[in-house]
Structures are given as C-alpha cells and as structure tokens.
C-alpha positions, -999 to 999 in steps of 0.1 A, spaced: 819 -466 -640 795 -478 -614 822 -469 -589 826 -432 -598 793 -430 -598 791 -443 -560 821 -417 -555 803 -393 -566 770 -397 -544 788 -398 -516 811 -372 -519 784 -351 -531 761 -360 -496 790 -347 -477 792 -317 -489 754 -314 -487 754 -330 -451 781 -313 -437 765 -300 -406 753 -333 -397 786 -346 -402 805 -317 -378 779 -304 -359 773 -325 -328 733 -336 -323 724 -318 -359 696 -343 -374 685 -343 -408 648 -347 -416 646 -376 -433 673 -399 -415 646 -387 -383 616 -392 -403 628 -431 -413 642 -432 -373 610 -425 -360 588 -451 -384 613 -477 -377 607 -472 -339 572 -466 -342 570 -499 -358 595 -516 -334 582 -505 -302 618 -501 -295 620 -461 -296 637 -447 -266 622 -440 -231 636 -405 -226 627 -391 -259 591 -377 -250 603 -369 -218 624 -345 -228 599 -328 -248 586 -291 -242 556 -293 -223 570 -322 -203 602 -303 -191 582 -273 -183 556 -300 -160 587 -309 -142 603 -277 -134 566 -268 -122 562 -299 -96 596 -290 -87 590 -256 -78 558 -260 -59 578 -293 -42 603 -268 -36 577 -246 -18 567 -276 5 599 -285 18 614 -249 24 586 -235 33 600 -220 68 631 -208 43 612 -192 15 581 -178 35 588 -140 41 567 -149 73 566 -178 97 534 -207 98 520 -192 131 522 -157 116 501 -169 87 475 -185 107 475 -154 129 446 -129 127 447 -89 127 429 -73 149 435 -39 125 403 -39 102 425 -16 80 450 -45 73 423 -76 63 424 -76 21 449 -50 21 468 -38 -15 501 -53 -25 528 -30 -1 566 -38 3 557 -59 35 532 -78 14 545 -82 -21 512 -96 -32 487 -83 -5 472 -94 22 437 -117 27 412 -125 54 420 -111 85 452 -94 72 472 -128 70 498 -123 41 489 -137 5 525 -152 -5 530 -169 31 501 -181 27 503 -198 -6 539 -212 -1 524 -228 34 496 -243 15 518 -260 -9 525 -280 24 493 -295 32 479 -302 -2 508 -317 -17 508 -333 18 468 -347 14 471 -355 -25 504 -377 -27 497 -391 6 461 -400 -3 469 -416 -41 501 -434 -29 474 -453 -1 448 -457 -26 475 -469 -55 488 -500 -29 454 -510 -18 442 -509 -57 466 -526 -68 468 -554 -44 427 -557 -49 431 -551 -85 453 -579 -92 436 -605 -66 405 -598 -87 421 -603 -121 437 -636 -113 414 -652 -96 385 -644 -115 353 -658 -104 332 -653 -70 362 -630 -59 361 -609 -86 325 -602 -88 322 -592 -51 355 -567 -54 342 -553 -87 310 -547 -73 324 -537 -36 343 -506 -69 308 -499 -82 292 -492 -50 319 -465 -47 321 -451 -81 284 -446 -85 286 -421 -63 304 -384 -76 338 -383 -60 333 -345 -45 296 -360 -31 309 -389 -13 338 -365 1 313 -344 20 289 -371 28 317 -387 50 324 -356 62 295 -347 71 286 -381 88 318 -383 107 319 -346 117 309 -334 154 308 -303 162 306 -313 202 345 -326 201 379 -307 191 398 -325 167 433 -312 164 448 -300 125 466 -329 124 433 -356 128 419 -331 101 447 -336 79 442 -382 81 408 -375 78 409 -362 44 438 -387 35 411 -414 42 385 -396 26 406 -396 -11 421 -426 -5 383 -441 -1 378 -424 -34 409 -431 -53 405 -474 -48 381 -483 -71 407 -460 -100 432 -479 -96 414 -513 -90 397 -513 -119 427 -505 -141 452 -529 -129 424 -557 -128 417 -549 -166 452 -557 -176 462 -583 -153 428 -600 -174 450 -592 -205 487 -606 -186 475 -637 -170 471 -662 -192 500 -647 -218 527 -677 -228 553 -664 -203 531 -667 -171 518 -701 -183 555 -710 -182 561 -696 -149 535 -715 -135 546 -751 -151 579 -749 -131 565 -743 -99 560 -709 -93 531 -704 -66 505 -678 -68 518 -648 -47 547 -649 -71 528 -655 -101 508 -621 -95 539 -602 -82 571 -611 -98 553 -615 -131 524 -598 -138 525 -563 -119 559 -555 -137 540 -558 -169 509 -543 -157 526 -511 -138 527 -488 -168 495 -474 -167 497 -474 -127 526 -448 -130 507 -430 -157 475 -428 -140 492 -420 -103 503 -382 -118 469 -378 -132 449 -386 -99 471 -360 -80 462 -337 -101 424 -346 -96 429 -347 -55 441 -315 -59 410 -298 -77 385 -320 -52 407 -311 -24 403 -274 -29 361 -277 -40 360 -294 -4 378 -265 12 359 -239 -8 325 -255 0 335 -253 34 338 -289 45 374 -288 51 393 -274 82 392 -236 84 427 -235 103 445 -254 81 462 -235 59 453 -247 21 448 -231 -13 411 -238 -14 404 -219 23 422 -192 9 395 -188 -18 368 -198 -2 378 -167 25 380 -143 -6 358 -149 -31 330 -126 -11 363 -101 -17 365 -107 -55 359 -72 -68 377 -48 -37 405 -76 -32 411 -100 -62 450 -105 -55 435 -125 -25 413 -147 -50 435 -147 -82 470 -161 -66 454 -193 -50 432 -201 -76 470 -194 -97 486 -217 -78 460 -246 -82 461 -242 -121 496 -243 -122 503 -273 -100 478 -295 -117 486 -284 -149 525 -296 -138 511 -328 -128 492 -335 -161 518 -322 -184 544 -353 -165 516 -375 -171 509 -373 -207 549 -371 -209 553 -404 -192 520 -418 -211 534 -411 -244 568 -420 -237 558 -456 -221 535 -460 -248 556 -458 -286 524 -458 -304 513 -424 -290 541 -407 -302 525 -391 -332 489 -387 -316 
C-alpha cells in the first residue's frame, strides 16, 4: 500500500513537473528557494551566479563599449585626434547644431562633439586605471606591512593615511596642483597626463591601505597561518602566499569602485580648470560648454552622458563582484 502510494506521488510530480523535466534550464520555485537557503547557509553558492545578473551584464557591456572607444579610437572617430584638438577660425562653426558632418554638433571652437568624446575615453580611462592600479600595489604592500607587524610600524603608516585622508580628495588634487604648477615652463600633454596619475595615486593609498590592513588584522593570527609559520615559513611569505590571497576580495571589489570615483574627481579637476586645457577629456569638454548651456546643450549634455554612463558601468561590476564574492549579500 505504502508503495502505490509512493507510485503515485511520483508519477503524479511528473506530470506536474514536466517542464522541468524536458525543458533544459526550467527551475521550479521551490527546488530554487531550498537551493539558495542551502547555499546561503553553506557559503558554497556559486561565483558566476550574481555575475550574471541584469544590472551586472549591462555594467560590463558598458565598460566594454567605452574600453572599446579607447582602443579604436583612430577607427571609430569620424575625425582624427589632431582634427579634434584643432580650432576654427569660422565663428559660425564654434557650438554649432547637430549636421550630417557632425552627428551630434559641434563645441568650443567648432571641434566636433562625437570625436571628441570617443578621444576622451582615451585619457580618462587612461588617468583612472592607471592611477588606482599604482595606488592598489603601493596600498596593499603598506597595508599588509602595517597589519602584520603591528606596533611602532603600524602607528606611523596609519597615521602617515590620516594625514592624507583628512584632507577632501578634490582639495588635495588642486592644492598639488597648484603648488607644483608654473606657468614660466611648458610641460608637454604627456608630463600633464603622469602628473595627474600621481596626483590620484597620492589620493587613492590611504583607500586601499587601510582596507587590506583591517583584514590582514582579522587573517594573521587565524589557525592556518599559525601553522604556516610553525614549519618554517618566513615573513615575506607569511604576508604573501597566505594572507593577501585571503584578503584580496575586497581589493578587487573596491578597485571598480575607486575608478569610478577617479573618474568623477578627474572631471571636477578639469571642469574647475586645474587640469590641462589641450588634453582632450570629458571634463574640459564641459567645462568649455557649460557658459553654452542654454544656445548649445548637445555640447554640455553628451560629456556629462558619457561620465554617468561609465561610472555607472564601473559600479554596477562592482556591486556584481561584491555580491557575488560575498554569499551572504545575495538577498540584500
């Protein structure tokens, strides 16, 4: 009797089921709601499954388009990079309308909008990665000399961080450039360019020094590297064969989050005017236009576009990576 019964169930489930059963990657709702309290609970749910959510597919196919725009630039730019640093001497042609020459207008000095932006996807992806990846190896290496030695060392690196963050990113930014700035001796786009790089990297340190020292105070004295250091293992390997592997999570979280912040300070520098006129970059584009808002806003709104859109691509990968590192955020 017990057996029919059984029969029964089961046969009755497949009929019930029988999408899941013949239709590949069909889920029902509770086998996924059990699925995901099991791995919630486990810590064992897998890495790619909040990566390929939504809003984290759509943040890569954005860093990949305006990646896309920095490497084939000359190939995608209807004009070349000296004809969209060249001026106009036609006053008729500076802010001009959207024509068939200049699908979205023109700007300052009648230099096309859309060259324009896809050349300035060059230098600021150029200044932000370059400036964070710097910033992310020095960090660390402090970060984690700090942490595991403790003590003297760490009070004067922690401090050395405090110095630096009590001061408002943007404000430090200009003060160095104002201090290092003369106006007595040419300094070529490309010194521009490093200078900058210094300047966020500078800024970016204390970030990433402060979060890898906070965990490396959590790893160091876990069972593991107790172990590691019983059968000989010296210090240098100590800090980098065993605990920046388990301290790197947060790094990787926190490095697609600052990009997006170099980015926004990168362009308030430009637009404040303490960046490099020539070079070309999202933020000079608005800081050339915005006295043009009313009788030219194509000028003003497709930078400032651009600039949303990137960092929004930027955070979107972050929180995708945060969440899918992290099994306990999945439900946050």
């Amino acid at each position: 009797m017990i057996e029919e019964e059984s029969s029964t169930k089961i046969v009755t489930w497949i009929f019930k089921n029988i999408k899941f059963i013949i239709i590949p990657g069909f889920k029902l709702k509770d086998l996924s709601s059990r699925e995901s309290e099991y791995q919630k609970m486990t810590g064992k749910r897998k890495r790619n499954f909040r990566v390929k959510s939504k809003l984290t597919i759509i943040g890569i196919i954005i860093i990949f388009i305006v990646v896309s725009f920095a490497i084939f630039s000359s190939w995608l730019s209807p004009y070349t990079f000296e004809q969209a640093m060249s001026s106009s001497y036609s006053s008729s042609e500076w802010f001009a309308e959207p024509s068939a020459e200049h699908p979205l207008g023109q700007t300052y000095r009648g230099r096309d909008v859309l060259a324009r932006i896809i050349f300035g996807a060059q230098s600021t992806l150029l200044i932000s990665f370059c400036s964070v990846a710097i910033s992310l190896i020095i960090g660390v290496f402090l970060g984690l000399i700090a942490g595991y030695y403790g003590g003297w060392v760490d009070t004067i690196l922690m401090r050395i961080m405090d110095i630096i963050l009590s001061f408002p990113g943007i404000v430090l930014a200009i003060t160095i450039i104002a201090l290092t700035r003369n106006p007595y001796i040419y300094i070529s786009i490309t010194q521009s360019i490093i200078n900058l790089i210094l300047v966020f990297t500078l800024i970016g340190i204390p970030h990433f020094a402060r979060l890898i020292r906070a965990t490396t105070l959590q790893v160091r004295h876990l069972p593991y590297i107790n172990a590691a250091r019983v059968v000989g293992s010296n210090k240098i390997r100590l800090m980098f064969r065993h605990i920046l592997p388990n301290c790197i999570h947060p790094i990787i979280i926190s490095f697609t989050h600052r990009i997006g912040g170099v980015i926004i300070s990168l362009s308030i520098l430009s637009f404040l005017g303490f960046s490099d006129a020539r070079l070309i970059e999202w933020g000079n584009d608005i800081s050339a236009a915005s006295m043009n808002m009313i009788s030219a806003p194509w000028a003003l709104l497709y930078p400032c576009l651009m600039i949303l859109i990137t960092v929004l691509g930027f955070m979107l990968l972050g929180d995708g990576l945060r969440e899918s590192i992290d099994p306990l955020l999945k439900n946050l």
